[in-house]
PQR file with spaces between the fields and no chain letter, atoms N, CA, C, O and H, PARSE charges and radii, in Angstrom:
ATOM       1  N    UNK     1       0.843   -1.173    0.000 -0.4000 1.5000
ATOM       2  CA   UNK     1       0.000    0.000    0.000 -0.0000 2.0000
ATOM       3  C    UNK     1       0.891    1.240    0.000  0.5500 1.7000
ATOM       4  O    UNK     1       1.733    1.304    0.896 -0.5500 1.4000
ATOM       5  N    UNK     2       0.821    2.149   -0.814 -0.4000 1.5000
ATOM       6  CA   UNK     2       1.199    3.292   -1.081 -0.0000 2.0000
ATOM       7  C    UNK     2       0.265    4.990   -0.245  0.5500 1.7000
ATOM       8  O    UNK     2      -0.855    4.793   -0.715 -0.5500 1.4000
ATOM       9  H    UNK     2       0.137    2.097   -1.542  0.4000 1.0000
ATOM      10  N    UNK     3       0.210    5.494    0.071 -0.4000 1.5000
ATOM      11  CA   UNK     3      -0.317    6.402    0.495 -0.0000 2.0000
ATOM      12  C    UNK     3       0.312    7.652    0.361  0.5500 1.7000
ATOM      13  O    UNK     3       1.437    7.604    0.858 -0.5500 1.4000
ATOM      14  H    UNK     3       1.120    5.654    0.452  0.4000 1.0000
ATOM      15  N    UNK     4      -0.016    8.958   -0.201 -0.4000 1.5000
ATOM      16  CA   UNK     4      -0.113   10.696   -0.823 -0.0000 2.0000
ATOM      17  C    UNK     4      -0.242   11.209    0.328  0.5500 1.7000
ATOM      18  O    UNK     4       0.483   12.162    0.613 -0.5500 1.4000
ATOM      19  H    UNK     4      -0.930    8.997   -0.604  0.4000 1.0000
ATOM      20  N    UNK     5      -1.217   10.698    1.309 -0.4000 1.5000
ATOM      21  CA   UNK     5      -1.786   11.917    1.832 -0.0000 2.0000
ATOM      22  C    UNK     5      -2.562   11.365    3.212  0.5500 1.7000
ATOM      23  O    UNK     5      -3.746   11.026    3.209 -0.5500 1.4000
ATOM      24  H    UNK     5      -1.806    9.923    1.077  0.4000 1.0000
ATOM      25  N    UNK     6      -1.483   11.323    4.680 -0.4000 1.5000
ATOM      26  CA   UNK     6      -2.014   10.946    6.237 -0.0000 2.0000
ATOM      27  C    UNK     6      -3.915   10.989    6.043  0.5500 1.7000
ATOM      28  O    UNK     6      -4.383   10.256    6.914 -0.5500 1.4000
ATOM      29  H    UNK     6      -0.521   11.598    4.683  0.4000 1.0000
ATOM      30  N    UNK     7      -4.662   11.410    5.467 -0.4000 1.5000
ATOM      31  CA   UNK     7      -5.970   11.334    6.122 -0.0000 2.0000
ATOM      32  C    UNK     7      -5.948    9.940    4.709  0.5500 1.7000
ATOM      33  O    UNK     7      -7.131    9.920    4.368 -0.5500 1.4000
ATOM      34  H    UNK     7      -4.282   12.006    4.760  0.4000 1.0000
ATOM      35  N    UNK     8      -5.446    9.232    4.123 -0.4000 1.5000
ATOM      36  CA   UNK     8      -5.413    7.741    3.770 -0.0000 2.0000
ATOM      37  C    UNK     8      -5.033    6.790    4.411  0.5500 1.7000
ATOM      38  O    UNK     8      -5.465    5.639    4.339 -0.5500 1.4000
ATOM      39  H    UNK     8      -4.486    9.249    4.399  0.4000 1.0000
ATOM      40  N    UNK     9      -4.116    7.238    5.153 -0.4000 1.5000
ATOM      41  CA   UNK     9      -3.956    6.042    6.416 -0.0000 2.0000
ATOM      42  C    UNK     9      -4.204    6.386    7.364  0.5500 1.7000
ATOM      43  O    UNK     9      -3.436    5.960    8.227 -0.5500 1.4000
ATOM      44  H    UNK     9      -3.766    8.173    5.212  0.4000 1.0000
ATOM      45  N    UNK    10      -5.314    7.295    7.869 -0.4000 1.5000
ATOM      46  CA   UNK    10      -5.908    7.343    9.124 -0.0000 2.0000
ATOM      47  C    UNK    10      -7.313    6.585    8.788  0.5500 1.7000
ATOM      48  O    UNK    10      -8.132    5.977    9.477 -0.5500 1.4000
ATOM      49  H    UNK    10      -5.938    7.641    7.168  0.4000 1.0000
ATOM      50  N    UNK    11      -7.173    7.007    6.980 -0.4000 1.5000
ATOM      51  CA   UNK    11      -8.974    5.590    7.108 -0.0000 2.0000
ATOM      52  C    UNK    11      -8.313    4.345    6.798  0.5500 1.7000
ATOM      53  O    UNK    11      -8.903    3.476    7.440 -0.5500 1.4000
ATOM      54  H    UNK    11      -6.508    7.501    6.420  0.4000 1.0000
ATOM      55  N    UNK    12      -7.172    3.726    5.980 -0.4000 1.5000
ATOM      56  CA   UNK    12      -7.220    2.718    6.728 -0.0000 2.0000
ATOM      57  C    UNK    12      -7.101    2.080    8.287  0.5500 1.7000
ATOM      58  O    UNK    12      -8.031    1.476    8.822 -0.5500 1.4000
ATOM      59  H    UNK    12      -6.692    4.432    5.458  0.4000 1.0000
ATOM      60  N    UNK    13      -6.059    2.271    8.791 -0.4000 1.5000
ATOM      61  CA   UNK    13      -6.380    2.344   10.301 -0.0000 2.0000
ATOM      62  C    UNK    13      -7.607    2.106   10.972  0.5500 1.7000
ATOM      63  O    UNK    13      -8.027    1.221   11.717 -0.5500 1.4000
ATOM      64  H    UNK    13      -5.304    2.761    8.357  0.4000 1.0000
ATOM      65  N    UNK    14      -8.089    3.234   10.453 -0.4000 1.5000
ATOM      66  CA   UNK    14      -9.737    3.508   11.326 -0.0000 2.0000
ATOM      67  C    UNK    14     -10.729    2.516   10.585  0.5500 1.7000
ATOM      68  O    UNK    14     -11.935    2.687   10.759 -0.5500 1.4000
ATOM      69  H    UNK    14      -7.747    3.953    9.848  0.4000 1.0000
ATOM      70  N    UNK    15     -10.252    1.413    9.707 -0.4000 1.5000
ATOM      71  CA   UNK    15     -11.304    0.540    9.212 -0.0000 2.0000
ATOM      72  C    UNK    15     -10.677   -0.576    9.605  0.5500 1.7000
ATOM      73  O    UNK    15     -11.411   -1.557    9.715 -0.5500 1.4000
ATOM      74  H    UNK    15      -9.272    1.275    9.565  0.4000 1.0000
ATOM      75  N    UNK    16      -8.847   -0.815   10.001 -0.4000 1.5000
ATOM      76  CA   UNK    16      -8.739   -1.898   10.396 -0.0000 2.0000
ATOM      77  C    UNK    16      -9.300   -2.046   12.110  0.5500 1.7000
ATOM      78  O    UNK    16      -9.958   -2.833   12.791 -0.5500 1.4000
ATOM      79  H    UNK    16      -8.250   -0.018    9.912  0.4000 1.0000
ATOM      80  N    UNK    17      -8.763   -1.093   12.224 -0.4000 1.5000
ATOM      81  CA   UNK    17      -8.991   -0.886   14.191 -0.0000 2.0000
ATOM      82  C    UNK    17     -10.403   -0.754   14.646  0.5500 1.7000
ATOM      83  O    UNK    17     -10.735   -1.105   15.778 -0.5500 1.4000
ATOM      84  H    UNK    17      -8.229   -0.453   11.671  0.4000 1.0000
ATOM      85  N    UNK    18     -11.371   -0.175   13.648 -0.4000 1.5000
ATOM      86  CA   UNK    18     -13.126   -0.368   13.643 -0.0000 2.0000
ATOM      87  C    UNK    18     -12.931    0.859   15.354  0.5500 1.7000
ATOM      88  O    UNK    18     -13.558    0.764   16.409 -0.5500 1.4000
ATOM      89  H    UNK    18     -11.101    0.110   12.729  0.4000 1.0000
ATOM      90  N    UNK    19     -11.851    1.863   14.970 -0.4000 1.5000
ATOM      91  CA   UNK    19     -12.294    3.158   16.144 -0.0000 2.0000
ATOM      92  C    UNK    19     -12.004    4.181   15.397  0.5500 1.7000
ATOM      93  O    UNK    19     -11.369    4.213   14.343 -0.5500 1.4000
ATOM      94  H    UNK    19     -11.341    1.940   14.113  0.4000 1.0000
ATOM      95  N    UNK    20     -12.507    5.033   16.000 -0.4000 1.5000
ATOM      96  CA   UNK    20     -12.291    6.364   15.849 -0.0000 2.0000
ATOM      97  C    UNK    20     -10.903    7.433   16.215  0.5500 1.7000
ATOM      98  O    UNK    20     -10.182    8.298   15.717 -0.5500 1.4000
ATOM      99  H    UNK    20     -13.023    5.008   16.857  0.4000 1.0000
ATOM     100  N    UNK    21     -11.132    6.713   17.370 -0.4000 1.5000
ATOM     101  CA   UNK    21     -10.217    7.564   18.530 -0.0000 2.0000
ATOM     102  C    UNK    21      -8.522    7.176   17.910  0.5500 1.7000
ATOM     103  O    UNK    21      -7.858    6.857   18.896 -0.5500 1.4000
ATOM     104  H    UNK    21     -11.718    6.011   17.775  0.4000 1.0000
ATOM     105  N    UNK    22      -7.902    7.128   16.990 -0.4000 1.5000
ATOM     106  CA   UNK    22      -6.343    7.136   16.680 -0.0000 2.0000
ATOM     107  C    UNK    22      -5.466    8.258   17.577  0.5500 1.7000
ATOM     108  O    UNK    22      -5.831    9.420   17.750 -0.5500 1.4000
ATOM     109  H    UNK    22      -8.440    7.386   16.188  0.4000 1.0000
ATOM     110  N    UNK    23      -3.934    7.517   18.239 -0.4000 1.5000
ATOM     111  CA   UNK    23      -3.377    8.068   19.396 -0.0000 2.0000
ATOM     112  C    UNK    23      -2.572    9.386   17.973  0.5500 1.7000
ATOM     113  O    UNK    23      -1.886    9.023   17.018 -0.5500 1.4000
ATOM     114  H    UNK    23      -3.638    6.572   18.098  0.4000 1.0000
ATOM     115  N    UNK    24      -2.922   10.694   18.267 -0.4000 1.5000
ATOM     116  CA   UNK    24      -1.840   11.576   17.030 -0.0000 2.0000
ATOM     117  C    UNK    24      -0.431   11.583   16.893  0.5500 1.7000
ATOM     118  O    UNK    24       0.158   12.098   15.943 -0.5500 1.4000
ATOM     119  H    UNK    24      -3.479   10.989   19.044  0.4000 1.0000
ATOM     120  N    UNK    25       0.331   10.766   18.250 -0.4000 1.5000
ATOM     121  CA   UNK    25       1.338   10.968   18.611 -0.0000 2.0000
ATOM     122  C    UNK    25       2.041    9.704   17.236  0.5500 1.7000
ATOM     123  O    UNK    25       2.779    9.784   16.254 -0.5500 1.4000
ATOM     124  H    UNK    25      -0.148   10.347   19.022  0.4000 1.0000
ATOM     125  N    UNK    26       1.330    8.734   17.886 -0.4000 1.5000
ATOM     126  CA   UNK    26       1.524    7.127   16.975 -0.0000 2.0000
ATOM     127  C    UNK    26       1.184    7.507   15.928  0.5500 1.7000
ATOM     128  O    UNK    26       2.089    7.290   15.123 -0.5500 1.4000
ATOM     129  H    UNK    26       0.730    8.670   18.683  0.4000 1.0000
ATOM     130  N    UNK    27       0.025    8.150   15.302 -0.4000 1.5000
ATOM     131  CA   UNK    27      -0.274    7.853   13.762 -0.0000 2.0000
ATOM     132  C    UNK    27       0.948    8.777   13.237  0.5500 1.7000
ATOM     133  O    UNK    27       1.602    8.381   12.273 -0.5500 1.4000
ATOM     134  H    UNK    27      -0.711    8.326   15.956  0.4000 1.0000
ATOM     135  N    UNK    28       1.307   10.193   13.961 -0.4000 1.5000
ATOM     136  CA   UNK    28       2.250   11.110   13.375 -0.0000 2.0000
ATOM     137  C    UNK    28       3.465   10.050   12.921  0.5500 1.7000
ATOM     138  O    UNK    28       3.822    9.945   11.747 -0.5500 1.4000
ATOM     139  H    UNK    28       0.776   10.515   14.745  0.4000 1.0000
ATOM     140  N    UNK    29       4.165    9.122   14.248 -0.4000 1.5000
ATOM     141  CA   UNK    29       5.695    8.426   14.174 -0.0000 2.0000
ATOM     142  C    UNK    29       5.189    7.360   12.580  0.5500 1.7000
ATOM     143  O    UNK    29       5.981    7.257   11.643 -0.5500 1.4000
ATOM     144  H    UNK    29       3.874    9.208   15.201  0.4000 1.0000
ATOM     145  N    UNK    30       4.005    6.779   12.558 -0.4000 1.5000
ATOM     146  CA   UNK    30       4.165    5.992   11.629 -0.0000 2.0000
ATOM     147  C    UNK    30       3.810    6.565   10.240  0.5500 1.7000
ATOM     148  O    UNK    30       3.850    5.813    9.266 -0.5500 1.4000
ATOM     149  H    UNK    30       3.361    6.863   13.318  0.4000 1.0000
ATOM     150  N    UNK    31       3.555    7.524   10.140 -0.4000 1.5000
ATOM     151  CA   UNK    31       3.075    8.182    8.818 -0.0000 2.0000
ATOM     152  C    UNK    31       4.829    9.215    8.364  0.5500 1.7000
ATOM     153  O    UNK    31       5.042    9.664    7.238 -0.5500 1.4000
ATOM     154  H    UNK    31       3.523    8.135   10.931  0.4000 1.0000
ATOM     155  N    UNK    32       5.796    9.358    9.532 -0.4000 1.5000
ATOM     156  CA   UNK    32       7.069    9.742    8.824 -0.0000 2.0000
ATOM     157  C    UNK    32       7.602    8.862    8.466  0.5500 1.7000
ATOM     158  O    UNK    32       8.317    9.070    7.486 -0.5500 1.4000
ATOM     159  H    UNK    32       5.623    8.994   10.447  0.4000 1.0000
ATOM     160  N    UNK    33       7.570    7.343    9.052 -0.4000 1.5000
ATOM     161  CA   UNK    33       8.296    6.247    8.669 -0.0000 2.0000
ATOM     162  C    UNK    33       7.968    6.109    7.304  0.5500 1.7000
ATOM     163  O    UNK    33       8.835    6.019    6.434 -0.5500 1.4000
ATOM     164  H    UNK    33       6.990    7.174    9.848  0.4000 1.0000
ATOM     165  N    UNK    34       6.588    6.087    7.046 -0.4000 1.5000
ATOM     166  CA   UNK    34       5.656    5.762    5.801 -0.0000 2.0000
ATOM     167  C    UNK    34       6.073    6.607    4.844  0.5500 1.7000
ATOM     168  O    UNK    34       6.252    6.115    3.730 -0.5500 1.4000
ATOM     169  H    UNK    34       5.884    6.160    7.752  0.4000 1.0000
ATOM     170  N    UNK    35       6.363    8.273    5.061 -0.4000 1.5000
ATOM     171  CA   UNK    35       6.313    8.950    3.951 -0.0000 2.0000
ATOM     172  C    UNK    35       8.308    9.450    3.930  0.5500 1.7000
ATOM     173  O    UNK    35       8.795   10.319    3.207 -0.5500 1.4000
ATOM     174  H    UNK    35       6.217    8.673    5.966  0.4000 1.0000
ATOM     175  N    UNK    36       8.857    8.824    4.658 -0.4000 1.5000
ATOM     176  CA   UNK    36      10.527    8.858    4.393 -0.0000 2.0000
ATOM     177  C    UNK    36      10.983    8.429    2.942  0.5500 1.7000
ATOM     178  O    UNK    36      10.140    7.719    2.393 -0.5500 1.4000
ATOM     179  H    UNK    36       8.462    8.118    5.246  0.4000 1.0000
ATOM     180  N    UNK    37      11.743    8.601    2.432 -0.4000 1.5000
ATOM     181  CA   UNK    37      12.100    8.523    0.920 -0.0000 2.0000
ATOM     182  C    UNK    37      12.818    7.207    0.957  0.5500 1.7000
ATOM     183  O    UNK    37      12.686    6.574   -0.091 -0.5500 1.4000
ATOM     184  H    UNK    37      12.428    9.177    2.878  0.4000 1.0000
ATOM     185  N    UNK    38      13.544    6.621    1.886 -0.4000 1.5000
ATOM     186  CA   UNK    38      14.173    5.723    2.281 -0.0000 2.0000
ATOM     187  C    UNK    38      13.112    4.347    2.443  0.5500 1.7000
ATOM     188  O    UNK    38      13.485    3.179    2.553 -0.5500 1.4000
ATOM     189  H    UNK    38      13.651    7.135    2.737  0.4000 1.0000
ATOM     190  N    UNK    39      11.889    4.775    2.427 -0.4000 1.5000
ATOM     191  CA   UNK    39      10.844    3.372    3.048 -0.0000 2.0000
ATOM     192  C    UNK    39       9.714    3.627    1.491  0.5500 1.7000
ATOM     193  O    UNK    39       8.595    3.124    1.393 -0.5500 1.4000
ATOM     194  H    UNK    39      11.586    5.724    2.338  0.4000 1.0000
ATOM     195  N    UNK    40      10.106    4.153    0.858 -0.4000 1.5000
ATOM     196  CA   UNK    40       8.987    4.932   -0.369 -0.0000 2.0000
ATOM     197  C    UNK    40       8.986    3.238   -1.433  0.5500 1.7000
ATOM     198  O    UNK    40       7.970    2.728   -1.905 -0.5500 1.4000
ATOM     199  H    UNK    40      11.015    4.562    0.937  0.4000 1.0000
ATOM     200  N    UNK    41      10.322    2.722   -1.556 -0.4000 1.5000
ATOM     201  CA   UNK    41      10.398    1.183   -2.493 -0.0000 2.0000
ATOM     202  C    UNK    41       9.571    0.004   -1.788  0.5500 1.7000
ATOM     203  O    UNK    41       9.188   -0.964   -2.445 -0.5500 1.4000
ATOM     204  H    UNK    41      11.147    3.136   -1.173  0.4000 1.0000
ATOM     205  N    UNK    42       9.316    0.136   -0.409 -0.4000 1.5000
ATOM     206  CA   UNK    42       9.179   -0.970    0.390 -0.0000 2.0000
ATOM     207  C    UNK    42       7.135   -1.015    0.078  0.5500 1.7000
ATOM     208  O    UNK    42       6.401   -0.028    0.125 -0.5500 1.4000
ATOM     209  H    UNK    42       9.627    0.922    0.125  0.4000 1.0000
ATOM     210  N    UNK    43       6.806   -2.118   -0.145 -0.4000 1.5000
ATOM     211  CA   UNK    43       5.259   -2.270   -0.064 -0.0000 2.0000
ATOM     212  C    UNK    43       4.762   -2.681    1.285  0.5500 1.7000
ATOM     213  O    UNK    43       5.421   -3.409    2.027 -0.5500 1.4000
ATOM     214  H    UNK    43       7.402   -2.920   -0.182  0.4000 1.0000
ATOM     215  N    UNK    44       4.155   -2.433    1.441 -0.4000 1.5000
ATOM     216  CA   UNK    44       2.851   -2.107    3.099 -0.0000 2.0000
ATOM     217  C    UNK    44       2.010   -2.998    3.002  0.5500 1.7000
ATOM     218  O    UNK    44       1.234   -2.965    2.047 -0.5500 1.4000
ATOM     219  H    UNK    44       3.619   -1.842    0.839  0.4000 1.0000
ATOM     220  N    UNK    45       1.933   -4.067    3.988 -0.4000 1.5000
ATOM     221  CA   UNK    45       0.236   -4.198    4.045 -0.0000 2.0000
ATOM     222  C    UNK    45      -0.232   -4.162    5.123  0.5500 1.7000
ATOM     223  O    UNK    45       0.543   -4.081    6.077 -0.5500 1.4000
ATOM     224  H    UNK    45       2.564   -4.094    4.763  0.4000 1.0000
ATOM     225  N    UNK    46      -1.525   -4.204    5.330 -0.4000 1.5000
ATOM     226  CA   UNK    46      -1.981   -3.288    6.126 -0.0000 2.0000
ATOM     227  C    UNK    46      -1.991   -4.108    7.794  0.5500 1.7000
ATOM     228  O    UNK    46      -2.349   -3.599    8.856 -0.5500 1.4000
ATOM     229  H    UNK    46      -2.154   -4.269    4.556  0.4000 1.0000
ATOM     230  N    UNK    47      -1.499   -5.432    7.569 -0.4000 1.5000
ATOM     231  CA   UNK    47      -1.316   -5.656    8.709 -0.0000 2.0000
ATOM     232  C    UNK    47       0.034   -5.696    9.146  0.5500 1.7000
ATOM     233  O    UNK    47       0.269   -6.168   10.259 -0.5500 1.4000
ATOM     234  H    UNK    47      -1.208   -5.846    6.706  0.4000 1.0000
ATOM     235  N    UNK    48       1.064   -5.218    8.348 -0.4000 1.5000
ATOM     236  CA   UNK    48       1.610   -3.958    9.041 -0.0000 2.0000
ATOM     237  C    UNK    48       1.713   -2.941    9.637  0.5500 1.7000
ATOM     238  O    UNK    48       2.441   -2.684   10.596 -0.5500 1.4000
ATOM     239  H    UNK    48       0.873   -4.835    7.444  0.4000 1.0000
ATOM     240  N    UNK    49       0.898   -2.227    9.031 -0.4000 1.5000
ATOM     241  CA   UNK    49       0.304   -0.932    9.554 -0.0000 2.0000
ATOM     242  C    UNK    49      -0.443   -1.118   10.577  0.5500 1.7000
ATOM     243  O    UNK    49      -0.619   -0.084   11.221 -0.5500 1.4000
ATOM     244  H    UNK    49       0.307   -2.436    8.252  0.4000 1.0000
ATOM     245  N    UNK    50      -0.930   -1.994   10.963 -0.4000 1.5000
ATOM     246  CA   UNK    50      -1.559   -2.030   12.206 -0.0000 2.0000
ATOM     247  C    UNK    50      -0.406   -2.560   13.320  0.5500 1.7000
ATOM     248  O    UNK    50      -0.470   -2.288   14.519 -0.5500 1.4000
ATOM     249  H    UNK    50      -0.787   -2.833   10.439  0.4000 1.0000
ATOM     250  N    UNK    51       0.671   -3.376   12.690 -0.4000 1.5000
ATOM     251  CA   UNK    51       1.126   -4.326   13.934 -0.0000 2.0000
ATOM     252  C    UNK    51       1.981   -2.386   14.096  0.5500 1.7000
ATOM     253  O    UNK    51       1.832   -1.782   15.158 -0.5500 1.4000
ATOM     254  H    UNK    51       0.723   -3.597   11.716  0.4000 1.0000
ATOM     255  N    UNK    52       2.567   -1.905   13.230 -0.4000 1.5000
ATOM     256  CA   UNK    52       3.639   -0.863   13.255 -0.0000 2.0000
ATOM     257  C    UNK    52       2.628    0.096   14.672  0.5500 1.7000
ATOM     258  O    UNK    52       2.844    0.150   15.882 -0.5500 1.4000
ATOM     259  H    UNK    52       2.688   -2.396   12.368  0.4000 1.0000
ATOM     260  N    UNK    53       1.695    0.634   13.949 -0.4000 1.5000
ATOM     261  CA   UNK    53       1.139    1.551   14.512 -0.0000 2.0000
ATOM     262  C    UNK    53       0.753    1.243   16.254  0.5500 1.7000
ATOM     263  O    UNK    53       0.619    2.143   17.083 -0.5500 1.4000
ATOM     264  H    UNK    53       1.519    0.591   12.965  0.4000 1.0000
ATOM     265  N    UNK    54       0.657    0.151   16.467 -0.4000 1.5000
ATOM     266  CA   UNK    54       0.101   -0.985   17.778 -0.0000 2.0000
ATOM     267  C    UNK    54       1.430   -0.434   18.822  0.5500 1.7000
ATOM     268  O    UNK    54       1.432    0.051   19.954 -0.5500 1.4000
ATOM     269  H    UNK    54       0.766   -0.581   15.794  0.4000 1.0000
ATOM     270  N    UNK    55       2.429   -0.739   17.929 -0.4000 1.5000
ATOM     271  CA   UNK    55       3.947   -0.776   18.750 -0.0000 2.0000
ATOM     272  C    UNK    55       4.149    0.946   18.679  0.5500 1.7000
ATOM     273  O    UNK    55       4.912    1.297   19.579 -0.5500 1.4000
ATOM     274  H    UNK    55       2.428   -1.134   17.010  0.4000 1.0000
ATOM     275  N    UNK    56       3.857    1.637   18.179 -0.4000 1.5000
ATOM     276  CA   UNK    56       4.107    3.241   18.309 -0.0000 2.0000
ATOM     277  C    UNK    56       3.561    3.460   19.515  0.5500 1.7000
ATOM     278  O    UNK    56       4.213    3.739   20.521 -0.5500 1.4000
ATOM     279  H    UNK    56       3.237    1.352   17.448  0.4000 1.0000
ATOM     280  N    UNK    57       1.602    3.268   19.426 -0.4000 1.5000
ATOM     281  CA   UNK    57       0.998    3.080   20.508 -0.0000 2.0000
ATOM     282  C    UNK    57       1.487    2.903   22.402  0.5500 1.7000
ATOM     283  O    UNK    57       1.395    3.541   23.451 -0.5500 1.4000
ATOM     284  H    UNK    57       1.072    3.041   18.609  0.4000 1.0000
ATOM     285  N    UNK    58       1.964    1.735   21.942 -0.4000 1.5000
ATOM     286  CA   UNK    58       2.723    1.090   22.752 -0.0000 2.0000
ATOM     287  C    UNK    58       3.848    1.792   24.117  0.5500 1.7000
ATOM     288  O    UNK    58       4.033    1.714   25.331 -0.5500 1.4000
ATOM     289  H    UNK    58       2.039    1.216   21.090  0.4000 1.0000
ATOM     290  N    UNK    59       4.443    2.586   22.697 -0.4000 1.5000
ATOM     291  CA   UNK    59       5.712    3.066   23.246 -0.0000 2.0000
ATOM     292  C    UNK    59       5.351    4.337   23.604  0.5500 1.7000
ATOM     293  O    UNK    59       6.196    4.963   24.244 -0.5500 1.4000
ATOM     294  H    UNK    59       4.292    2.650   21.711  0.4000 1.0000
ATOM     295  N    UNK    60       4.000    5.047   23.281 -0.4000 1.5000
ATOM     296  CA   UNK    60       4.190    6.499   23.656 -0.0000 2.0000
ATOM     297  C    UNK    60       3.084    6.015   24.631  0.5500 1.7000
ATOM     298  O    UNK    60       2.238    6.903   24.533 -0.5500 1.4000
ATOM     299  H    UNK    60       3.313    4.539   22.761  0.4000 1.0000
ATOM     300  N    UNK    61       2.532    4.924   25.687 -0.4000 1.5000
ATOM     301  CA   UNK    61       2.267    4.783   26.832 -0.0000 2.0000
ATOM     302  C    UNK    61       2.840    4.465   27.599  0.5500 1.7000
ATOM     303  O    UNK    61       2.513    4.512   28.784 -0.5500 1.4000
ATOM     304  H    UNK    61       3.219    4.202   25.767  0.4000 1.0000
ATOM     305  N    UNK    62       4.200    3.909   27.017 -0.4000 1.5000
ATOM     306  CA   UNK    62       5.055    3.557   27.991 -0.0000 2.0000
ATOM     307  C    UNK    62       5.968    4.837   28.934  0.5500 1.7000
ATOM     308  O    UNK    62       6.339    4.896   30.106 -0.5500 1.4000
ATOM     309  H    UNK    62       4.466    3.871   26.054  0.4000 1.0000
ATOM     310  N    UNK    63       6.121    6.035   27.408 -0.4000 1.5000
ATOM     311  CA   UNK    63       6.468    7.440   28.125 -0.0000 2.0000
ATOM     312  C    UNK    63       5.884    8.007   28.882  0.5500 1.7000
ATOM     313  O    UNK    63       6.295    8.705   29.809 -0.5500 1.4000
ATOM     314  H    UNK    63       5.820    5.987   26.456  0.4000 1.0000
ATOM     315  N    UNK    64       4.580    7.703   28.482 -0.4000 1.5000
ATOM     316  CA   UNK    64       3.567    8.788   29.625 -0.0000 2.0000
ATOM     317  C    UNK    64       3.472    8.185   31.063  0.5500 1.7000
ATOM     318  O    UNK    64       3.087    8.688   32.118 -0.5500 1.4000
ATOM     319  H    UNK    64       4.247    7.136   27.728  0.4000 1.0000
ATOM     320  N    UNK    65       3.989    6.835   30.734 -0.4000 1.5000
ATOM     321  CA   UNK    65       4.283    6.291   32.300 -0.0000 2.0000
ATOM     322  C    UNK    65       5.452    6.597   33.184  0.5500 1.7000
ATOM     323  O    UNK    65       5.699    6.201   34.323 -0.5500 1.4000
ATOM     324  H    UNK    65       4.302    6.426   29.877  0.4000 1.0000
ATOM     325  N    UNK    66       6.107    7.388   32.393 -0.4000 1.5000
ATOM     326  CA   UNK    66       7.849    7.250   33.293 -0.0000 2.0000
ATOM     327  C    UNK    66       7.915    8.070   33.736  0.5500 1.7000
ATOM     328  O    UNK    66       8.908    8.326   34.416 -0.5500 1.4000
ATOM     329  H    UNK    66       5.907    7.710   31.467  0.4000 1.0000
């Protein structure tokens, strides 16, 4: 999966995850990974994007804990 433009992978996301509520911190870290020139050859699928985005998640609760 290729994506132009963050409000394309905030609807996928929001159709794999079936919420609304996306963390901005996580979707921001995985949408620079996504749109880096360096990751631009590599193909996506979307359960990537979910496991990626899960572990962003992850890690910016783990900050708000420390």
């Amino acid at each position: 999966m290729k994506f132009t433009y963050i409000d394309e992978l905030k609807t996928v996301l929001t159709n794999e995850l079936k919420t609304e509520n996306l963390n901005k911190k996580a979707l921001d870290e995985l949408w620079s990974v996504l749109s880096s020139p360096v990751n631009q050859r590599y193909e996506v699928t979307k359960e990537h994007l979910v496991n990626y985005y899960t572990t962003c998640l992850r890690f910016e609760q783990l900050k708000d804990n420390i």
